[in-house]
C-alpha positions as CSV (number, residue, x, y, z in Angstrom):
1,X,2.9,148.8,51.3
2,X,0.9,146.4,52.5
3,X,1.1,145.2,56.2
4,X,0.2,142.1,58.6
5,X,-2.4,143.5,60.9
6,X,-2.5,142.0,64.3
7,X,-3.9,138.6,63.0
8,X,-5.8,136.6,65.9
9,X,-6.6,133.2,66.5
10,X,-10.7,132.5,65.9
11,X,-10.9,130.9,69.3
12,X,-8.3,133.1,71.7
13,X,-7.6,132.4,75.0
14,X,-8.2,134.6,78.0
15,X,-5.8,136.8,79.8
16,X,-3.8,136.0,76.6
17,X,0.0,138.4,77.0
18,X,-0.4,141.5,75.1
19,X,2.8,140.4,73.0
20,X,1.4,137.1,72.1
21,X,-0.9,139.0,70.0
22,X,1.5,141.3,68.3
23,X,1.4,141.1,64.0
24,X,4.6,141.2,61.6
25,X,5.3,143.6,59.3
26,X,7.5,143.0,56.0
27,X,8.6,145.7,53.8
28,X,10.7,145.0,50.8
29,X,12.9,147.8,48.8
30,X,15.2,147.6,45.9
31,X,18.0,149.4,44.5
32,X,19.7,148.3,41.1
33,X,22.8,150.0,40.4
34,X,26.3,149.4,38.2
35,X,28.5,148.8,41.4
36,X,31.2,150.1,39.0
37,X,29.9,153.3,37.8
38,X,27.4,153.9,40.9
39,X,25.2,154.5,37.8
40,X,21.6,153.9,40.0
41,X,18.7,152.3,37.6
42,X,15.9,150.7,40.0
43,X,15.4,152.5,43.8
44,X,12.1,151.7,44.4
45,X,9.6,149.3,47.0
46,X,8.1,146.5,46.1
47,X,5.2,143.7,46.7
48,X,4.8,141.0,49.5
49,X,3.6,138.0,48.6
50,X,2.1,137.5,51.9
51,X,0.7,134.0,51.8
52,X,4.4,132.5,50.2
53,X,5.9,134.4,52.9
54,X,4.2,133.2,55.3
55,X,4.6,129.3,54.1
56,X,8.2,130.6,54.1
57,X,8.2,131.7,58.1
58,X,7.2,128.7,59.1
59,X,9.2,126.8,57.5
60,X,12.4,128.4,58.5
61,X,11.3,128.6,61.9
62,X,10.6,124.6,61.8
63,X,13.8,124.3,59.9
64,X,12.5,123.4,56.7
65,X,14.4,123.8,54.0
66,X,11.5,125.4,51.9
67,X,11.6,128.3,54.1
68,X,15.2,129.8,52.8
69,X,15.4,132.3,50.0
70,X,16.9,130.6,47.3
71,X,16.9,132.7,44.1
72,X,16.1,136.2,42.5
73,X,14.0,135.5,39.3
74,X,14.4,138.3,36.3
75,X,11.5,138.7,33.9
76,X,10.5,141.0,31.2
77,X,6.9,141.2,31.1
78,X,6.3,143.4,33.5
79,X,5.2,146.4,31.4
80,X,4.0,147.4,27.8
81,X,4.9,150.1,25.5
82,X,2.9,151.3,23.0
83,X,3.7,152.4,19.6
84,X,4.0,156.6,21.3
85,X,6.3,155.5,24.1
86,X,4.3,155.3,26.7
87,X,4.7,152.3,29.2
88,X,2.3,151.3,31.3
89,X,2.9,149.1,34.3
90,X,1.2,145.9,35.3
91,X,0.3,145.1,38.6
92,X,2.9,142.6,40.6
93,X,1.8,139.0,41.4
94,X,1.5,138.7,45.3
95,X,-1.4,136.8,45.7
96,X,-2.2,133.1,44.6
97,X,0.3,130.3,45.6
98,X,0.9,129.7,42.1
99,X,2.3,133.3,41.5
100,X,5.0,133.9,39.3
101,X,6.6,136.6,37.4
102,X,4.8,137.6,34.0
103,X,7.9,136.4,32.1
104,X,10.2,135.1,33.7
105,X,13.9,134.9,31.4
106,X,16.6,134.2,33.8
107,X,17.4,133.5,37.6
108,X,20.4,133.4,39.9
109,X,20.9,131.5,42.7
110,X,21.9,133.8,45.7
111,X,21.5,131.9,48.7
112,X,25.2,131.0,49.3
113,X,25.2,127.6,50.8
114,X,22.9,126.5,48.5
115,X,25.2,124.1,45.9
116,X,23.9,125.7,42.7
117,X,25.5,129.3,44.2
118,X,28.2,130.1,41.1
119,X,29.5,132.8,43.1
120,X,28.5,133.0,47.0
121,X,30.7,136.0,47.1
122,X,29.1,138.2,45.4
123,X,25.6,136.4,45.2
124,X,24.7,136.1,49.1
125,X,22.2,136.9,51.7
126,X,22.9,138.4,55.4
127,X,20.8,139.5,58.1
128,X,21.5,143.1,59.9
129,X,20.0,144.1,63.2
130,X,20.5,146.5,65.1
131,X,20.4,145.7,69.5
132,X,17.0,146.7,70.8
133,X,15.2,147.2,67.7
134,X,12.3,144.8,66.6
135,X,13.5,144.3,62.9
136,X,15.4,142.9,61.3
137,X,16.9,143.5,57.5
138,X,17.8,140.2,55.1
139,X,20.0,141.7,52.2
140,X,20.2,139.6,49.1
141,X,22.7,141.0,47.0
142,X,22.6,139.5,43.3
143,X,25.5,140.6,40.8
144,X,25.2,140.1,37.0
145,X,28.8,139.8,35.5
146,X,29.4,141.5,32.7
147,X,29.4,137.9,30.7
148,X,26.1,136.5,32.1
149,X,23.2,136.5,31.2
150,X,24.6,133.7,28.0
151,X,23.0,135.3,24.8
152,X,22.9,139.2,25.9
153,X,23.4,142.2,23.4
154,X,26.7,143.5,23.1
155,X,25.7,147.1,24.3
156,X,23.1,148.7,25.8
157,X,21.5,150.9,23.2
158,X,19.0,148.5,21.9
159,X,15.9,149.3,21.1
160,X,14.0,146.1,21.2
161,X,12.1,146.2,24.2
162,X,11.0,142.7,24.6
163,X,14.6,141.1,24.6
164,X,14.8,138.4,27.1
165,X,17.3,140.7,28.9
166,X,15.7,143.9,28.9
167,X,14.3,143.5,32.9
168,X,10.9,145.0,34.1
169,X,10.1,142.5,36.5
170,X,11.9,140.6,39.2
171,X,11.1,138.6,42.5
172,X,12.8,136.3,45.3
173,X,12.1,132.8,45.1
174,X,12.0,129.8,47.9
175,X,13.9,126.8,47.9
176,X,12.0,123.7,46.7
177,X,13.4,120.2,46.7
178,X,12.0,119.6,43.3
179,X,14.6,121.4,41.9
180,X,15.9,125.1,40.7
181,X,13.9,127.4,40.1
182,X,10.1,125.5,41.4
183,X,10.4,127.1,44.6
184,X,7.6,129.9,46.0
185,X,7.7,133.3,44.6
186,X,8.2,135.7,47.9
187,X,7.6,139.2,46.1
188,X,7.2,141.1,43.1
189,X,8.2,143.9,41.7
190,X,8.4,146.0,38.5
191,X,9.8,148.9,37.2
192,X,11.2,150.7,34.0
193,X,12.9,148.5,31.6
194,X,16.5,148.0,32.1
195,X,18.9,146.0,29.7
196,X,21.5,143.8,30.6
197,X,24.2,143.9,27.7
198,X,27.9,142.9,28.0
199,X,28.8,146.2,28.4
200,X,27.7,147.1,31.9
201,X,27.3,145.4,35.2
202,X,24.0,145.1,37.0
203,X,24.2,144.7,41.2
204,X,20.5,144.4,42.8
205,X,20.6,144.8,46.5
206,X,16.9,143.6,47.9
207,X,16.1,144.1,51.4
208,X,13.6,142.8,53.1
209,X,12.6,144.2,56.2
210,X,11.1,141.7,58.6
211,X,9.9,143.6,62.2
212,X,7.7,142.8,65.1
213,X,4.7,144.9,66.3
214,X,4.9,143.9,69.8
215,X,2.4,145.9,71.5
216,X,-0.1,146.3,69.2
C-alpha cells in the first residue's frame, strides 16, 4: 500500500508539538461476496487516490459537501484476456485529478442521505472506531439486487468477457454538485472478472481505513 509520510510544512515553525507533525495513513480493502450464499469473489486491497482524498479531507472537515463519499463506480476494463486465457491486469488509476475508472458501466449511489440513495438500507456508509485507537474504519456497503444492473444476462455462465456487467474494476466516488456521477474518484481497484447476472446477488463491503500517526 501506499502511505502518507509525515508531510511538513516548507516553512515550519519552531518548537512546533510533536503531534502537529504527525502524517495520515489510509488503507482501503474490499471483499465481494453473495450475501446469500456467502459465496466470496473479490477479498483483496486496493489503491488510494491520494491527491482526491485529500481534496476530499478537507472538504469534509470544512463541511463541504464535495468531501462526502457519494457513489461506488463499476467498470469492466480493468484487465485483458488473451486468446490462451491468460488475463493480465492493468494498473489502477490513483494519480491525476481527472482519474477515472478504465471503463466505467454502472454506479450506485451509497451515501444514504444523499437523495439519489434507491435503497439507504442496504446501500449505506458507517464509521467504526474503537476507544483509544487512532483509526478509524468508513464501511460502504453496496448491494446489487438480483434485478439491477437493467440489461444483465440471465445467468452467470457467460463467456463474453467484455459485457458491460462482467466487473474488473471498481472505485468510490465524491459528491459533486454538478451532478451524479462527476464527482472525484477516491480509489481504484481491480481484480478478476466477475459477472453480475440475474441469477445471483453481489454485496461489496469497502473499507477504508483512515488512522493517525501521532508520534511520528
Amino acid at each position: 500500500m501506499d502511505n502518507i509520510e509525515n508531510q511538513k510544512m516548507q516553512e515550519p515553525q519552531q518548537n512546533t508539538p510533536t503531534n502537529e507533525q504527525a502524517g495520515i495513513r489510509l488503507q482501503g480493502h474490499i471483499k465481494i461476496f453473495d450475501p446469500k450464499t456467502k459465496e466470496v469473489y473479490v477479498d483483496k486491497r486496493n489503491a488510494i487516490h491520494y491527491e482526491n482524498f485529500s481534496i476530499a479531507l478537507a472538504s469534509g472537515v470544512s463541511n463541504q459537501e464535495s468531501g462526502v463519499i457519494a457513489e461506488m463506480a463499476f467498470g469492466n476494463g480493468g484487465s485483458r484476456i488473451d486468446p490462451t486465457g491468460i488475463i493480465t491486469y492493468l494498473t489502477p488509476n490513483s494519480s491525476g485529478s481527472g482519474a477515472s475508472l478504465y471503463n466505467q458501466t454502472y454506479y450506485k449511489t451509497v451515501d444514504g442521505r444523499n437523495p439519489n440513495a434507491t435503497d439507504p438500507s442496504r446501500n449505506f456508509m458507517e464509521v467504526r472506531h474503537i476507544v483509544g485507537t487512532t483509526y478509524s474504519d468508513i464501511l460502504v456497503s453496496c448491494l446489487l439486487d438480483y434485478g439491477e444492473p437493467s440489461g444483465q444476462a440471465a445467468f452467470d455462465t457467460g463467456a463474453n468477457q467484455d459485457n458491460s456487467f462482467v466487473f474488473d474494476e471498481l472505485g468510490l466516488k465524491s459528491y459533486n454538485s454538478a451532478g451524479p456521477n462527476t464527482g472525484l474518484l477516491l480509489t481504484h481497484v481491480i481484480f478478476h472478472p466477475v459477472q453480475k447476472s440475474l441469477n445471483r446477488l453481489i454485496q461489496v463491503d469497502y473499507t477504508i481505513r483512515v488512522q493517525s500517526l501521532s508520534g511520528v
